[in-house]
GUBABA-263874 format. One record per residue: residue in three letters; x, y, z of N, C-alpha, C, O in turn. Coordinates in steps of 0.2 Angstrom, whole numbers, plus 5000, padded with zeros to 4 digits. Layout:
# GUBABA-263874
<"ALA"; <X; Y; Z>; <X; Y; Z>; <X; Y; Z>; <X; Y; Z>>,
...
This chain:
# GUBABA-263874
<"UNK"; <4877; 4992; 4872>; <4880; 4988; 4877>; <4875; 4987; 4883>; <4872; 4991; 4886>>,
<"UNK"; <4874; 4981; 4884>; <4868; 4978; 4889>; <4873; 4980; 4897>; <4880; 4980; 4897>>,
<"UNK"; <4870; 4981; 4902>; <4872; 4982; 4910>; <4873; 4974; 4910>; <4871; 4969; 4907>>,
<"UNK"; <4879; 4977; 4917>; <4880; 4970; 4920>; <4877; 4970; 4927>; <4877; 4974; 4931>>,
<"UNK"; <4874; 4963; 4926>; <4869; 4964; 4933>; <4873; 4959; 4936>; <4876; 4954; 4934>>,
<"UNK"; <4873; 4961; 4942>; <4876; 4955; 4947>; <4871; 4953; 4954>; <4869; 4958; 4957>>,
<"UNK"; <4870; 4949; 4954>; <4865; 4945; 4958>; <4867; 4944; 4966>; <4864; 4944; 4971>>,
<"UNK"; <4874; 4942; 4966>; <4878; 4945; 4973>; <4878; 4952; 4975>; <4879; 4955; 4970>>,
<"UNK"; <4878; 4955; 4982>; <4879; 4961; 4983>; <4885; 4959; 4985>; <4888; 4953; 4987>>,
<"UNK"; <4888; 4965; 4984>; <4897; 4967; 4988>; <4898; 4966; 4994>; <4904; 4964; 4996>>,
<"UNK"; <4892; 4968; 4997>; <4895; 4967; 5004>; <4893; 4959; 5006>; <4894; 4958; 5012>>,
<"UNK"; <4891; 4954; 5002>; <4892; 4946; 5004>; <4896; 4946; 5003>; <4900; 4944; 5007>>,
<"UNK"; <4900; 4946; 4994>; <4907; 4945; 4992>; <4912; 4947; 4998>; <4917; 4944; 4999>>,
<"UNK"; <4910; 4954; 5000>; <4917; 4956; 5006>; <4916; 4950; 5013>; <4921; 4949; 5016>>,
<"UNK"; <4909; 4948; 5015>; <4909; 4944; 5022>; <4913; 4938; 5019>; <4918; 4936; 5022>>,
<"UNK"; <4912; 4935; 5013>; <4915; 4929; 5012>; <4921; 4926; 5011>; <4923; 4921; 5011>>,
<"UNK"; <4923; 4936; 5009>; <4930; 4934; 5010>; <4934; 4934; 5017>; <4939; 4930; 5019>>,
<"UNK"; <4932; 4939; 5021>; <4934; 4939; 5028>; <4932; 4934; 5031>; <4936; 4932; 5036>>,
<"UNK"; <4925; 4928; 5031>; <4925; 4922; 5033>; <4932; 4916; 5031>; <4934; 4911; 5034>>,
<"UNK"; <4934; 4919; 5025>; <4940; 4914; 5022>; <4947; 4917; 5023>; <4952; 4913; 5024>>,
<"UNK"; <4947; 4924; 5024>; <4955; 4927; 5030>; <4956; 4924; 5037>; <4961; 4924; 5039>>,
<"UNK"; <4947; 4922; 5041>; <4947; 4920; 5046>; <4949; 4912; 5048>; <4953; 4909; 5052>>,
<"UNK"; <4946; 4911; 5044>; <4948; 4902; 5042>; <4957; 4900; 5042>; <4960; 4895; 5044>>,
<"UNK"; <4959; 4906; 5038>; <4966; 4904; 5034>; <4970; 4907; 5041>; <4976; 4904; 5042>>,
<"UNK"; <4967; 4912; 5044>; <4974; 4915; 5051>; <4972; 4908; 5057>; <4976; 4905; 5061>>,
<"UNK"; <4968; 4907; 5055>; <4965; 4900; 5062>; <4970; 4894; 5057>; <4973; 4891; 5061>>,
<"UNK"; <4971; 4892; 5051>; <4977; 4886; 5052>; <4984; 4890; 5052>; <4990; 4887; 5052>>,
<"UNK"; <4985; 4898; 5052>; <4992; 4900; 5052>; <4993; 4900; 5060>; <4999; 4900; 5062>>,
<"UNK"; <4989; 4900; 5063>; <4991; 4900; 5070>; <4993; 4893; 5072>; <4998; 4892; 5076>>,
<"UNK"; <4990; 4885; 5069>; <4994; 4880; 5069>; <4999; 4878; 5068>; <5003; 4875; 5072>>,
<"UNK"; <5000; 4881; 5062>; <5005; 4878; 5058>; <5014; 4882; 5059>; <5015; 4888; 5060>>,
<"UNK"; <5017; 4878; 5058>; <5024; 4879; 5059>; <5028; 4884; 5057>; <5027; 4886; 5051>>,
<"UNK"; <5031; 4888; 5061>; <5034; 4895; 5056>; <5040; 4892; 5050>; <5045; 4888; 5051>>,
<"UNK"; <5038; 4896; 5045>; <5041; 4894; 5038>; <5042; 4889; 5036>; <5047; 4887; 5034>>,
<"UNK"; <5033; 4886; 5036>; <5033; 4881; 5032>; <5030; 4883; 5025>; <5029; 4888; 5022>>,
<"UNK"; <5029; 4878; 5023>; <5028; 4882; 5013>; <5018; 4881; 5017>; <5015; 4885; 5013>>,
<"UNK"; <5015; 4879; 5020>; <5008; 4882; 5021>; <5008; 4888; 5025>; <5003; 4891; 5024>>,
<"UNK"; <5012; 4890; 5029>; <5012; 4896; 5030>; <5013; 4902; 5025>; <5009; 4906; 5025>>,
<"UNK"; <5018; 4902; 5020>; <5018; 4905; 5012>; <5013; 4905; 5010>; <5010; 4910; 5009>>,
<"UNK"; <5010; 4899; 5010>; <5003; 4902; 5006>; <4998; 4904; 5009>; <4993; 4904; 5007>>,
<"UNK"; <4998; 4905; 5014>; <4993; 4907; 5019>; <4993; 4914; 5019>; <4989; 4918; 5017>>,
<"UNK"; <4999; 4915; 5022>; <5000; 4925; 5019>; <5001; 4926; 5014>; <4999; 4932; 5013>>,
<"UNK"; <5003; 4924; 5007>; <5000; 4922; 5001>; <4994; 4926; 4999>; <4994; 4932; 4996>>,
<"UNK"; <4987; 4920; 5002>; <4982; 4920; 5003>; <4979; 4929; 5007>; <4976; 4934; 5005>>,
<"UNK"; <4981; 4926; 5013>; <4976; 4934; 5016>; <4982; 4941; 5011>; <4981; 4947; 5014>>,
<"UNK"; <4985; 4941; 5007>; <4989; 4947; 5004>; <4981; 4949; 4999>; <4977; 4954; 5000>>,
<"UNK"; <4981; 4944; 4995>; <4977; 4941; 4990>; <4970; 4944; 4992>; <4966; 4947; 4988>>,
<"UNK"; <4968; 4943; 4998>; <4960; 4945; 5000>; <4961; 4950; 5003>; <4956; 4954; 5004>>,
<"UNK"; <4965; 4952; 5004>; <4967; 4958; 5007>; <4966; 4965; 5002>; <4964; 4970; 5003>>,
<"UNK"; <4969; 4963; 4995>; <4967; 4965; 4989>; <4961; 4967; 4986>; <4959; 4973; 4985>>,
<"UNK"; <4956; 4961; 4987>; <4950; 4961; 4984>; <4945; 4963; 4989>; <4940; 4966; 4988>>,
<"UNK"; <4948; 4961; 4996>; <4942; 4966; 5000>; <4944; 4974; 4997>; <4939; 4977; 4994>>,
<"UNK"; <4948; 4977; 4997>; <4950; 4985; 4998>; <4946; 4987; 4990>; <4943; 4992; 4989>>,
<"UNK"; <4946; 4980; 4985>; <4944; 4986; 4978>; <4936; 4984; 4977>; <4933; 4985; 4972>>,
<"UNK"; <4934; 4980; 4984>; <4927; 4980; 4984>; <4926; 4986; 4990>; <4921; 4989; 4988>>,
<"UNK"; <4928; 4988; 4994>; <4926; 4993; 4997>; <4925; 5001; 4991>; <4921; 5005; 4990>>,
<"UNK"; <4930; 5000; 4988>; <4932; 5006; 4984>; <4925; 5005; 4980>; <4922; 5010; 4980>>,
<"UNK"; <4923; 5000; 4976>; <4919; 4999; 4972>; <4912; 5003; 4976>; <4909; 5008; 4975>>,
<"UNK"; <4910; 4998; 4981>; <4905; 5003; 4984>; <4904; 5009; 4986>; <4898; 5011; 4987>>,
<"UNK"; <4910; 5013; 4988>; <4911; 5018; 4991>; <4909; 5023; 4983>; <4905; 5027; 4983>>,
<"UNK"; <4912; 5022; 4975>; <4911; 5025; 4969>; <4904; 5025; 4969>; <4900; 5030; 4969>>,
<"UNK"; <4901; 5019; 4970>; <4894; 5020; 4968>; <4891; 5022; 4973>; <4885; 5019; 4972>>,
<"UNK"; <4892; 5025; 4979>; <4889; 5030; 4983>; <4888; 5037; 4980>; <4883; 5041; 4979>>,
<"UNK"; <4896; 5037; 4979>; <4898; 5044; 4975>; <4895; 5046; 4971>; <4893; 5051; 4972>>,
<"UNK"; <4895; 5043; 4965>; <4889; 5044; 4959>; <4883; 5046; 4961>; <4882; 5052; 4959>>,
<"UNK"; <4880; 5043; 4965>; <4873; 5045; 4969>; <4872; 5050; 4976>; <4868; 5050; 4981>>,
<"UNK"; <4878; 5056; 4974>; <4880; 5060; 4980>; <4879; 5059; 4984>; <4875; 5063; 4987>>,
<"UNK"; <4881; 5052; 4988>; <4883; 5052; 4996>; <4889; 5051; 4997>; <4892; 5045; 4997>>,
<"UNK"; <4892; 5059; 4996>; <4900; 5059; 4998>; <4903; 5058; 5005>; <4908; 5056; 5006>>,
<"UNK"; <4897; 5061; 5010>; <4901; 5059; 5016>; <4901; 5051; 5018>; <4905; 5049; 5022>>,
<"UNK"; <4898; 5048; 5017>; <4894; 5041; 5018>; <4899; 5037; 5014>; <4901; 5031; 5017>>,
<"UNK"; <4901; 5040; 5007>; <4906; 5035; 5003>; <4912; 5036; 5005>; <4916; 5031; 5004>>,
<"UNK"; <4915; 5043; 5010>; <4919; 5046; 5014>; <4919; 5042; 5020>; <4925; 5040; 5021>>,
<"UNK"; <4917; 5040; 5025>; <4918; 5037; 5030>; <4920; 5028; 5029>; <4923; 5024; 5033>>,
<"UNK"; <4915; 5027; 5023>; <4915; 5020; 5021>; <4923; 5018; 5021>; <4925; 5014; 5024>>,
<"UNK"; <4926; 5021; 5017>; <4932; 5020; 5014>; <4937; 5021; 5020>; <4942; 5018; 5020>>,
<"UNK"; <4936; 5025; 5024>; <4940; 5026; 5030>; <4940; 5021; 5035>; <4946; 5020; 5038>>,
<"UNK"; <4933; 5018; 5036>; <4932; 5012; 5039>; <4934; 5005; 5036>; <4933; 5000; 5039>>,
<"UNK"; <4937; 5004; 5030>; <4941; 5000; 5027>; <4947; 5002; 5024>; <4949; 4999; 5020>>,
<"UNK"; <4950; 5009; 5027>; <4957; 5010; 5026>; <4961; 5004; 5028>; <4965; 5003; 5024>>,
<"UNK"; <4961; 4999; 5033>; <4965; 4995; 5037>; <4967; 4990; 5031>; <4972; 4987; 5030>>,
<"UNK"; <4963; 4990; 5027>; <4964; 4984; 5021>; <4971; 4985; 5016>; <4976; 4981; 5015>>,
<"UNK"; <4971; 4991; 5015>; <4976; 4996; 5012>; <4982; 4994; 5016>; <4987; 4990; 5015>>,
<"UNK"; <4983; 4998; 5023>; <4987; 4996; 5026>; <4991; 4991; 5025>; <4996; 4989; 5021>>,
<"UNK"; <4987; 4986; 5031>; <4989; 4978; 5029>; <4992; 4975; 5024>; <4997; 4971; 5024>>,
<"UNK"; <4988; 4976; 5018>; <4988; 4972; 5013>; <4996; 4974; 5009>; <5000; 4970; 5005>>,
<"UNK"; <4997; 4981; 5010>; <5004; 4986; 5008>; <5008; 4983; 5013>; <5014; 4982; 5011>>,
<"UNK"; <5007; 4983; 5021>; <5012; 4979; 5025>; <5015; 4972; 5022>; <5021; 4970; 5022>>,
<"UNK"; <5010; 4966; 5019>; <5012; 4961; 5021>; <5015; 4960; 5014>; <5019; 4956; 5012>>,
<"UNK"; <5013; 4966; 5008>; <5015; 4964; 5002>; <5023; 4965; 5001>; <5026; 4962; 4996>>,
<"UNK"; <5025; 4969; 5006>; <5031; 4972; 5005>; <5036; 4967; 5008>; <5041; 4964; 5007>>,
<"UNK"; <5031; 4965; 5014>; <5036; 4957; 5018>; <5037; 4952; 5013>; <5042; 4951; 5010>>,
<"UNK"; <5031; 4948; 5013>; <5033; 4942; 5006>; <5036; 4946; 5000>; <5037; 4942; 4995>>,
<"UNK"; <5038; 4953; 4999>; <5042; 4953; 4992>; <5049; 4953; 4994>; <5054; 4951; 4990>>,
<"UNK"; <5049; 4956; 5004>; <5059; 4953; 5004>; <5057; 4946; 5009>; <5058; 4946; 5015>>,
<"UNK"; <5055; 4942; 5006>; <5055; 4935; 5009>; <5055; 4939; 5018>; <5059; 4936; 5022>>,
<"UNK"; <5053; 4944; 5021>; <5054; 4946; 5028>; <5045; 4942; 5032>; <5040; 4944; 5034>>,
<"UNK"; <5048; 4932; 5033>; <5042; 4932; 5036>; <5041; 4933; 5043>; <5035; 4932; 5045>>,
<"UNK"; <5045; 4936; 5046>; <5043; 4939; 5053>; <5040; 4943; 5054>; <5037; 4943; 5058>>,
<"UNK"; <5040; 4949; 5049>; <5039; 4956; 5049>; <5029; 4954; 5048>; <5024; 4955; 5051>>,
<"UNK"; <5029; 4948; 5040>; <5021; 4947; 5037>; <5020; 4944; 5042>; <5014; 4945; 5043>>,
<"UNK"; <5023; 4939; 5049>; <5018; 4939; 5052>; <5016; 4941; 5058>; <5013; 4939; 5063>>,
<"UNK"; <5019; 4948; 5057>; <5015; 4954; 5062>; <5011; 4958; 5059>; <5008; 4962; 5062>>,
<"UNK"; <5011; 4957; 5052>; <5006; 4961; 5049>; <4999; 4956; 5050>; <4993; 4958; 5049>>,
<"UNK"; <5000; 4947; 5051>; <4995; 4944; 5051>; <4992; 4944; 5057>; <4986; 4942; 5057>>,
<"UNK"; <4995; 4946; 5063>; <4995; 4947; 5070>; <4989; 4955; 5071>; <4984; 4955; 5075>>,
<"UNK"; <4991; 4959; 5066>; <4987; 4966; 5064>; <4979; 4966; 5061>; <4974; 4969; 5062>>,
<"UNK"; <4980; 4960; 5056>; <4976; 4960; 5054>; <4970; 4954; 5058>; <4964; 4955; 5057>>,
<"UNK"; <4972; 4949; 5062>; <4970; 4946; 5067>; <4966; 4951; 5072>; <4960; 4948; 5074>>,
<"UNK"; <4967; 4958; 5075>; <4964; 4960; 5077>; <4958; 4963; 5074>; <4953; 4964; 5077>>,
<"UNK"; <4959; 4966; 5068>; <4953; 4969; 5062>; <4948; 4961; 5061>; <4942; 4962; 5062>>,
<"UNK"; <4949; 4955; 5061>; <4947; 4950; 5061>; <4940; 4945; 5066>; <4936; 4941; 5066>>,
<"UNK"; <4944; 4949; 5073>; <4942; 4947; 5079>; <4935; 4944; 5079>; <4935; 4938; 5081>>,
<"UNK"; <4930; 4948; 5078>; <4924; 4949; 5076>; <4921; 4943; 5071>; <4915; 4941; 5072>>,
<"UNK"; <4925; 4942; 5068>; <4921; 4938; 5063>; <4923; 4931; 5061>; <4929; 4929; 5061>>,
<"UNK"; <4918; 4927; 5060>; <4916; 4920; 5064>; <4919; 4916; 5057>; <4918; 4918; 5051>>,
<"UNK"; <4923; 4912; 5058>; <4925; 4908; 5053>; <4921; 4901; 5051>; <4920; 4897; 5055>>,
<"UNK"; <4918; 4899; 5046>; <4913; 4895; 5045>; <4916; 4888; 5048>; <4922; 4887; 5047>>,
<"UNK"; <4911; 4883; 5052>; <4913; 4876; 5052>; <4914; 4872; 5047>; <4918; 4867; 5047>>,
<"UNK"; <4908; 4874; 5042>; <4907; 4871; 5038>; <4912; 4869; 5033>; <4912; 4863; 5030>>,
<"UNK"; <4918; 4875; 5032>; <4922; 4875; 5026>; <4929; 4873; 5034>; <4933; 4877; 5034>>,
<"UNK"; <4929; 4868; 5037>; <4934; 4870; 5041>; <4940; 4865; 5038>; <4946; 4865; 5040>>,
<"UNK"; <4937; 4860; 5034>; <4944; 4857; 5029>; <4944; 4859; 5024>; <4948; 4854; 5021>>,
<"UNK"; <4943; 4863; 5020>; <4945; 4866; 5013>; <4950; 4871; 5015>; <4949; 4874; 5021>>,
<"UNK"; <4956; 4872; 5010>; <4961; 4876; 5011>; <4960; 4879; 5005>; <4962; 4876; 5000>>,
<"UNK"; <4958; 4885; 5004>; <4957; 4888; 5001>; <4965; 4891; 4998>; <4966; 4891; 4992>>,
<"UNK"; <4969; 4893; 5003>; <4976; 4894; 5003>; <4980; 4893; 4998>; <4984; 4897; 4996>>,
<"UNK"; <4979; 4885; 4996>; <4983; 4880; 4995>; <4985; 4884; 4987>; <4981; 4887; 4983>>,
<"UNK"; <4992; 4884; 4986>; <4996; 4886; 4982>; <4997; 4893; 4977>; <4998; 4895; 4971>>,
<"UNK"; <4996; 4897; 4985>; <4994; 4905; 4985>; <5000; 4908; 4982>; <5001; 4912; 4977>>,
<"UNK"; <5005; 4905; 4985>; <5012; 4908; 4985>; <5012; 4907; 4976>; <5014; 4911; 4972>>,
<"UNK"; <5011; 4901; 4975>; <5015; 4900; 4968>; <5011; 4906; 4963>; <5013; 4909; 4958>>,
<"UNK"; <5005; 4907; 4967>; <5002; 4912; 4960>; <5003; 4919; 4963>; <4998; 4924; 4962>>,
<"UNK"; <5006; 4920; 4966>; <5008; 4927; 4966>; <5010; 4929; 4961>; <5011; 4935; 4960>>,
């Protein structure tokens, strides 16, 4: 069996998704409470919330393989918040509790501060029909 080479590193995959969580809380702050774009907006950041954490974990293993456990060890600590959140908001959108998810969007707004939301992408919704594919 041949290796799978991937030409993206992880840690662009994880920026691009947190440029795309910042995009999507910058139209939840517009938008109307409980409207079906707010659904898929938390929808959406549950979703990236997922794939940032099993990209952290991905890197944090192949540390480990190459014993740097302390390094793969702080990595994962420094991206615990993903876990959190992503366990916060999954539990809200599962009892329809969207007051509670958007305090968990509020939580994760503050982990987000930092990072720049692109202009370029500032009319694509990536969002758009998160809820139905839950």
């Amino acid at each position: 069996m041949s290796r799978v080479i991937r030409i993206q590193a992880a840690h662009r995959g994880r920026q691009q998704v947190l440029q795309a969580m910042a995009l999507a809380l910058r139209a939840a702050a517009s938008s109307q409470a409980g409207s079906a774009d707010e659904r898929d907006i938390l929808a959406f950041l549950e979703a990236c919330l997922a794939e940032v954490s099993r990209s952290a974990d991905e890197t944090a293993t192949a540390w480990e393989k190459r014993s740097y456990w302390l390094k793969a060890d702080r990595f994962r600590q420094d991206w615990l918040w993903t876990d959190t959140i992503g366990k916060c908001l999954r539990q809200a959108l599962t009892a329809a509790d969207f007051e509670r998810a958007r305090g968990c969007g509020m939580e994760l707004a503050m982990h987000l501060r930092q990072v720049r939301a692109p202009t370029s992408r500032a009319q694509s919704r990536p969002w758009a029909g998160a809820w139905e594919k839950r």
